[in-house]
C-alpha positions as CSV (number, residue, x, y, z in Angstrom):
1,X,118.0,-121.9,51.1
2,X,114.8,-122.6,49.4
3,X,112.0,-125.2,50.5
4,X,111.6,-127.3,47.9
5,X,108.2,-129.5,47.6
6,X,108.5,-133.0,48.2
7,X,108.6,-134.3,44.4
8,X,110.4,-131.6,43.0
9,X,114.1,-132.0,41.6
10,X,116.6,-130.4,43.8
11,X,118.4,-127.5,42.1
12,X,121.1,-125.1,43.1
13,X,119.1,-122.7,44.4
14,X,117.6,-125.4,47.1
15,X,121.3,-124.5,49.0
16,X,121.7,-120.9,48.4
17,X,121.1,-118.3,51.2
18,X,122.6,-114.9,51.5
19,X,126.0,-114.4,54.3
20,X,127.3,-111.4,55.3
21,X,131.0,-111.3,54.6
22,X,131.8,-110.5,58.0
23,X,131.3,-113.8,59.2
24,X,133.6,-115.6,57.0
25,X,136.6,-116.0,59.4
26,X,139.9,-115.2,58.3
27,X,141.8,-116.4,61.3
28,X,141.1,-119.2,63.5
29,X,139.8,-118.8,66.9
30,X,142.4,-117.9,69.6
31,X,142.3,-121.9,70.9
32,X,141.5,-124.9,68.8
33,X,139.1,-126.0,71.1
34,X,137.4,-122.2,71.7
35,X,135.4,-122.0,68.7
36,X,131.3,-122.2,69.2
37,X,129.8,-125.8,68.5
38,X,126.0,-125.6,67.3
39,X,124.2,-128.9,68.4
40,X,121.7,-130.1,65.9
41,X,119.3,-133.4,67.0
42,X,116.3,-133.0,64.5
43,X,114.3,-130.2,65.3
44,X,116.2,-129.0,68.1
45,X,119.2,-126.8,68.2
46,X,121.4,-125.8,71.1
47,X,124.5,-123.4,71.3
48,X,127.6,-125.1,73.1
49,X,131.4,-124.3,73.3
50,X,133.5,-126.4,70.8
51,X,135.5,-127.9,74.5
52,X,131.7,-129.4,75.7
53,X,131.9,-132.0,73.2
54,X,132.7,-134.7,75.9
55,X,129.6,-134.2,77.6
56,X,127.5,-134.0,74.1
57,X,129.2,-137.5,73.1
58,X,128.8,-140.8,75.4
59,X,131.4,-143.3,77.0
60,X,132.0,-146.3,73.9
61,X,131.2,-143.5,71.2
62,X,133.7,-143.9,68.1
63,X,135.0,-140.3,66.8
64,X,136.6,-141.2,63.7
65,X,139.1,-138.9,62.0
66,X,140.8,-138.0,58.9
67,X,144.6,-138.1,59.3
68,X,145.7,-136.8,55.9
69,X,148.4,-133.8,56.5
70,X,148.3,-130.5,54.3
71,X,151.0,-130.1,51.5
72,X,152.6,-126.7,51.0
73,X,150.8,-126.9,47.3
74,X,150.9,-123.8,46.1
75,X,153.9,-122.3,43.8
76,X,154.0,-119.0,42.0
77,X,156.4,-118.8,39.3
78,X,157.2,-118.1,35.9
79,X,157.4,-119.9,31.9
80,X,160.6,-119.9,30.8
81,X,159.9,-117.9,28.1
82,X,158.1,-115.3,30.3
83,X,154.9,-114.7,31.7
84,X,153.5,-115.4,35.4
85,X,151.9,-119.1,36.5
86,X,150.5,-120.0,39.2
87,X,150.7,-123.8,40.2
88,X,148.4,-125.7,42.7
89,X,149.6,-129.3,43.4
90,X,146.3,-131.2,43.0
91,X,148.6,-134.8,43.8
92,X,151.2,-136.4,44.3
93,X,151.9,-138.7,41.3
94,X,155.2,-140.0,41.8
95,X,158.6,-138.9,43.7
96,X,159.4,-136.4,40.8
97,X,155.5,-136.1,39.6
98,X,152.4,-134.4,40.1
99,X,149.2,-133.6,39.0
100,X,148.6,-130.0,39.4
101,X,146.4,-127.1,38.5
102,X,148.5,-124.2,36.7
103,X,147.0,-120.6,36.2
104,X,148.6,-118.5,33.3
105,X,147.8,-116.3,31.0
106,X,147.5,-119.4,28.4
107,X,146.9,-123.0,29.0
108,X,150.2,-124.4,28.9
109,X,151.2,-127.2,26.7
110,X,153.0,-130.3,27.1
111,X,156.9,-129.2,26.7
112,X,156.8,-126.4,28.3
113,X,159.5,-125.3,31.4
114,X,158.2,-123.5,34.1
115,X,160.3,-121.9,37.3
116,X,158.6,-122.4,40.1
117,X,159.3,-120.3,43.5
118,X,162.7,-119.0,41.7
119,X,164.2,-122.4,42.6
120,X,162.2,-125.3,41.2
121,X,162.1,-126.4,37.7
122,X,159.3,-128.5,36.3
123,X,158.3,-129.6,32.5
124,X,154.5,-129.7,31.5
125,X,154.2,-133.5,30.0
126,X,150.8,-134.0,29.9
127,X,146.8,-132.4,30.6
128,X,144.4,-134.4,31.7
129,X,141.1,-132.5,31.2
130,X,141.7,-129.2,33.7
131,X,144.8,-130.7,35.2
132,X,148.2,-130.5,33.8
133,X,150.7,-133.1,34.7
134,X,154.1,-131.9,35.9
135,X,157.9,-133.4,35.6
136,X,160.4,-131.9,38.5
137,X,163.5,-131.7,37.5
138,X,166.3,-132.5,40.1
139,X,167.3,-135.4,43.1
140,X,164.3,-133.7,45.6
141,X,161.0,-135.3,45.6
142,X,158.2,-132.9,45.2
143,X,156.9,-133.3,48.8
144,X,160.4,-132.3,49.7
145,X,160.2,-129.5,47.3
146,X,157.1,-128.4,48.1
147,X,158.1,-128.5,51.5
148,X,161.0,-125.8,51.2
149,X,159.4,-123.5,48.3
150,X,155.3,-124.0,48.6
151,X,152.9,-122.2,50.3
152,X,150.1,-123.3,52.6
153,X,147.0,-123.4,49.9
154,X,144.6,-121.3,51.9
155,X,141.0,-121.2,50.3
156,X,139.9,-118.9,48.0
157,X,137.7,-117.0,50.3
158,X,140.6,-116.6,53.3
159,X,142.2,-112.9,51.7
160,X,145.6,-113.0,53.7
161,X,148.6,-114.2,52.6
162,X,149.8,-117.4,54.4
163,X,151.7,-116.9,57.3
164,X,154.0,-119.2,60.1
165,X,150.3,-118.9,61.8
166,X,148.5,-120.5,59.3
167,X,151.3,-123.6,59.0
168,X,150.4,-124.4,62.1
169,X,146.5,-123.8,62.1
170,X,145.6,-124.9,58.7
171,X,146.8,-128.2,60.0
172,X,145.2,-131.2,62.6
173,X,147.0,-132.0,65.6
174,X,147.2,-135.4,64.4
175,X,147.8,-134.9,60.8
176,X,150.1,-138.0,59.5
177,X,149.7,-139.0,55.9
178,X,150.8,-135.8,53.8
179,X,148.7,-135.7,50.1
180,X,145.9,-132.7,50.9
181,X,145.8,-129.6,49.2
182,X,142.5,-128.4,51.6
183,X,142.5,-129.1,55.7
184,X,139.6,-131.4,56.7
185,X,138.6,-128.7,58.6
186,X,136.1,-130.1,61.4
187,X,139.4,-132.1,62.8
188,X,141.4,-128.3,63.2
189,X,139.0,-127.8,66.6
190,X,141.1,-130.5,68.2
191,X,143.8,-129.9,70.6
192,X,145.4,-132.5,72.6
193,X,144.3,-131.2,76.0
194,X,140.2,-131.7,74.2
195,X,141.9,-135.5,73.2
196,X,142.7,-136.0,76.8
197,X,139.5,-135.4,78.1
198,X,137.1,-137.5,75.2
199,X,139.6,-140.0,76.3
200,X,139.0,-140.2,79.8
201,X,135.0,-139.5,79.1
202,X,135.8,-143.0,77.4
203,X,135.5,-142.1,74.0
204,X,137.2,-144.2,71.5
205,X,138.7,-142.8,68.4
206,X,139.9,-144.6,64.9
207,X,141.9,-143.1,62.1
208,X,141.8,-143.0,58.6
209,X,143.1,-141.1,55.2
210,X,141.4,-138.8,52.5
211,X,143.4,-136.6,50.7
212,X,141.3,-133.6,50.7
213,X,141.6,-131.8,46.6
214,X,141.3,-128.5,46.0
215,X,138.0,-130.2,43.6
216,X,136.8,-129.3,47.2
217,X,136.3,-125.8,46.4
218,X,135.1,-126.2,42.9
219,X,131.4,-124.2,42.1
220,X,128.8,-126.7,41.4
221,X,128.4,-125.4,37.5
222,X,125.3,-127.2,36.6
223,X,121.5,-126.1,37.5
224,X,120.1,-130.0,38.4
225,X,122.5,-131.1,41.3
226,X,121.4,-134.5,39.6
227,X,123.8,-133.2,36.7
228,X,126.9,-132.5,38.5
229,X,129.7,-134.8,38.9
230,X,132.3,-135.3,42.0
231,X,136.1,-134.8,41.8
232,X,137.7,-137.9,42.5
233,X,139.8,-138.6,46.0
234,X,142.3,-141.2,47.6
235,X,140.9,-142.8,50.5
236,X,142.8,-145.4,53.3
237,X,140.3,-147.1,55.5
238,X,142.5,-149.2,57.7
239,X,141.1,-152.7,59.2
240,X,141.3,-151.6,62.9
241,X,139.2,-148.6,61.7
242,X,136.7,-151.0,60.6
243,X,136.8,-153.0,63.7
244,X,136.8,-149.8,65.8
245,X,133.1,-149.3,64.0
246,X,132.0,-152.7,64.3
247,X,132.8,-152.8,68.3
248,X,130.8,-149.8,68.6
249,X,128.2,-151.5,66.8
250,X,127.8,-154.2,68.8
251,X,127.8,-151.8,71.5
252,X,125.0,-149.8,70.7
253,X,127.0,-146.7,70.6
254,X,127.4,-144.1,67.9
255,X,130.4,-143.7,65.3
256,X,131.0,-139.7,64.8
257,X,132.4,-138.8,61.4
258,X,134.8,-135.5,62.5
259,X,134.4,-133.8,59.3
260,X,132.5,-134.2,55.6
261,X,135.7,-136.1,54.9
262,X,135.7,-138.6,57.2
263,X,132.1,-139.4,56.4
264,X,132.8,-139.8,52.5
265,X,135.4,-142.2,53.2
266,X,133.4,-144.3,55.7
267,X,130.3,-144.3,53.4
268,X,132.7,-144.7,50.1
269,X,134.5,-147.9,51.6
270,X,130.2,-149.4,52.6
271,X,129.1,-149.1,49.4
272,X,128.7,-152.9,48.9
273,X,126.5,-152.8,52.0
274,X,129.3,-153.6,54.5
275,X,132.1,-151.7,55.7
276,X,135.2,-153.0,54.5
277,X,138.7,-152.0,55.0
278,X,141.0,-150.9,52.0
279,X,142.6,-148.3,49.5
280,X,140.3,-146.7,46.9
281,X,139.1,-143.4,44.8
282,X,135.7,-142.0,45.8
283,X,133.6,-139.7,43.7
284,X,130.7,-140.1,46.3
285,X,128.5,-137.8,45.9
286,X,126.2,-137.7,48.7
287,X,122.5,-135.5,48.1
288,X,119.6,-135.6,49.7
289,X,117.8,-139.4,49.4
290,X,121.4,-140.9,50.1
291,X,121.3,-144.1,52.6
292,X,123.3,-143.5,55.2
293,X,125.3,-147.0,55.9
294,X,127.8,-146.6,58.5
295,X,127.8,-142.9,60.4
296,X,125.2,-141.8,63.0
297,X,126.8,-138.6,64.1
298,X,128.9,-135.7,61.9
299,X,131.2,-132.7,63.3
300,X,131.0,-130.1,60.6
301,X,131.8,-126.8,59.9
302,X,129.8,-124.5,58.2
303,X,130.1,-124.7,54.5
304,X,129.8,-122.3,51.3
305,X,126.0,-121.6,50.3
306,X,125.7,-123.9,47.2
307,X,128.7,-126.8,47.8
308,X,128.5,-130.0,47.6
309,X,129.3,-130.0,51.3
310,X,126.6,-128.3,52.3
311,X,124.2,-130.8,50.2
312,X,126.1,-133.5,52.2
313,X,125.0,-132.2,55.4
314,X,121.2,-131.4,54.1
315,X,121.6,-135.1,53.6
316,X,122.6,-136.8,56.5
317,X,120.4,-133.8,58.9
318,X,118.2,-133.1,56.7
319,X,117.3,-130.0,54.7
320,X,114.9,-128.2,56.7
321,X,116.5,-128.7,60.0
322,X,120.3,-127.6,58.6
323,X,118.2,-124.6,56.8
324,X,116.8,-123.8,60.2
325,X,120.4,-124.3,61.6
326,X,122.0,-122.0,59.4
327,X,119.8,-119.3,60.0
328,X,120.3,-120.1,63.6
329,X,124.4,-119.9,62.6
330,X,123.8,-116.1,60.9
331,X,121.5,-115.2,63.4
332,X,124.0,-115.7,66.3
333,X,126.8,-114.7,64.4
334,X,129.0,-118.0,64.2
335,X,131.8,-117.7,62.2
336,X,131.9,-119.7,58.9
337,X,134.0,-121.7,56.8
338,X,137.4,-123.5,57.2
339,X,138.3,-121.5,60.3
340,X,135.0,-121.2,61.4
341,X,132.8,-122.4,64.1
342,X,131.2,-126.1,64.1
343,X,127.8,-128.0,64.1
344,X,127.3,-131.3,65.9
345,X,124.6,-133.0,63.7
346,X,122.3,-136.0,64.6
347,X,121.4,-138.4,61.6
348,X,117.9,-137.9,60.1
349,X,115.9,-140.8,61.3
């Protein structure tokens, strides 16, 4: 990553930097809670273990988390007049409709019958700008269907094929609310014996729901990050998650986003100043200059050199010190991505 003078426009290039492929990690760590945790408080950066986070975090400290649950989104199948599609459930519109990415050959058009994992059938109705709405034919919903015939939507960058492994791994141990097509991956470091301890350090914890899209993994196209817009996501913030936050307020203690996700939601549902509980869309795009109104504290994983998520974090850490962390990351060989290693990240003051 670039350092970019203090007047000038921040550009793609501000949140590039070179990774060796051997550090993208295909499989998770052995244990949830074995992965390596990279402490960041301004300028100074210490390595940890993923299972010291009790002792990093205090006793009245809020971790909040994202509770959405991965959908088995992705179907390979075929038109029914030939030729291979490939079909990524973006949402869940309805019990027998859904908005959905579809690779083929040609851009399908609405009428058009697809067979989806040689046992679902579904009818193109509509596009909706790089989306394509989709009709399922039959008494199953299509979370039921997906259920039986999907796949696990791995990212682009994991090469393997989904496995029974990566059902249970591409997944929180508290995942509730089913409607993500990308894990909110900070959260997949949690296992319940790591619960058990934050809870007797004291810790308090609060819940809500983003449902992660695969917009997630979608190349920033435009040269002036000024220029680019966010894909748009469903967000739950429940009204004992927003008393959770104000009691740790009034405490003095911190409120830890666990994930980019969590954080977008929190900030999304403050944007009128005050945190305040309810259902919504978000196409919060947070950059560099963003007020912070709500989080003091993010669990992260380390993201994809020019993503909005890593812009996110340059945000809320600042640039230099997350470009000094990343280094750090390379130079120690932590492993990156969705089952990668984490960073524990102060806010900028």
């Amino acid at each position: 990553m670039s350092d970019p003078g203090q007047r000038r426009e921040l550009t793609l290039a501000d949140f590039d930097f070179e990774l060796p492929e051997e550090l993208v990690a295909q499989r998770p760590a052995a244990g949830r809670a074995a992965s390596r945790l990279l402490r960041l408080a301004g300028d100074t950066l210490a390595d940890h273990a993923f299972a010291d986070l009790p002792q990093l975090l205090a006793s009245g400290d809020l971790l909040v988390f994202n509770d959405t649950r991965v959908i088995k989104a992705r179907l390979a199948g075929e038109r029914e007049s030939g030729g291979r599609v490939e079909a990524l459930v973006e949402r869940i519109l309805g019990p027998h409709e859904a908005l959905a990415q579809v690779r083929a050959s040609n851009a399908p058009r609405p009428g058009v019958r697809l067979r989806l994992a040689g046992a679902i059938d579904a009818e193109v109705t509509a596009r909706r700008g790089d989306m394509f709405v989709l009709r399922f034919a039959g008494a199953a919903t299509v979370l039921e269907l997906l259920d039986r015939h999907g796949a696990v939507p791995l990212p682009p960058y994991i090469t393997h094929a989904p496995d029974a492994d990566d059902e249970a791994r591409y997944q929180t141990v508290y995942a509730r609310a089913p409607g993500a097509v990308a894990a909110p991956t900070a959260g997949l470091h949690f296992d319940a014996e790591l619960l058990a301890r934050l809870d007797a350090a004291g810790v308090r914890r609060a819940f809500l729901t983003l449902h992660v899209g695969a917009g997630t993994f979608q190349p920033v196209r435009v040269e002036r990050i000024a220029e680019h817009r966010m894909h748009s996501e469903w967000y739950d913030v429940p009204a004992a998650t927003v008393a959770a936050v104000e009691a740790a307020r009034a405490a003095r203690r911190a409120v830890v986003a666990v994930g980019t996700t969590s954080l977008r939601a929190l900030e999304s549902a403050a944007a009128t100043g005050r945190l305040v509980a309810g259902q919504g869309e978000t196409e919060l795009f947070i950059t560099p200059g963003y007020r912070f109104r709500v989080v003091d504290r993010l669990i992260t994983n380390f993201h994809l050199p020019r993503s909005t998520l890593l812009m996110l974090v340059s945000a809320f850490a600042g640039l230099a010190p997350v470009r000094r962390a990343y280094r750090h990351a390379i130079e120690h060989r932590y492993r990156f991505f969705s089952y990668g290693d984490a960073m524990l990240a102060d806010r900028a003051a």
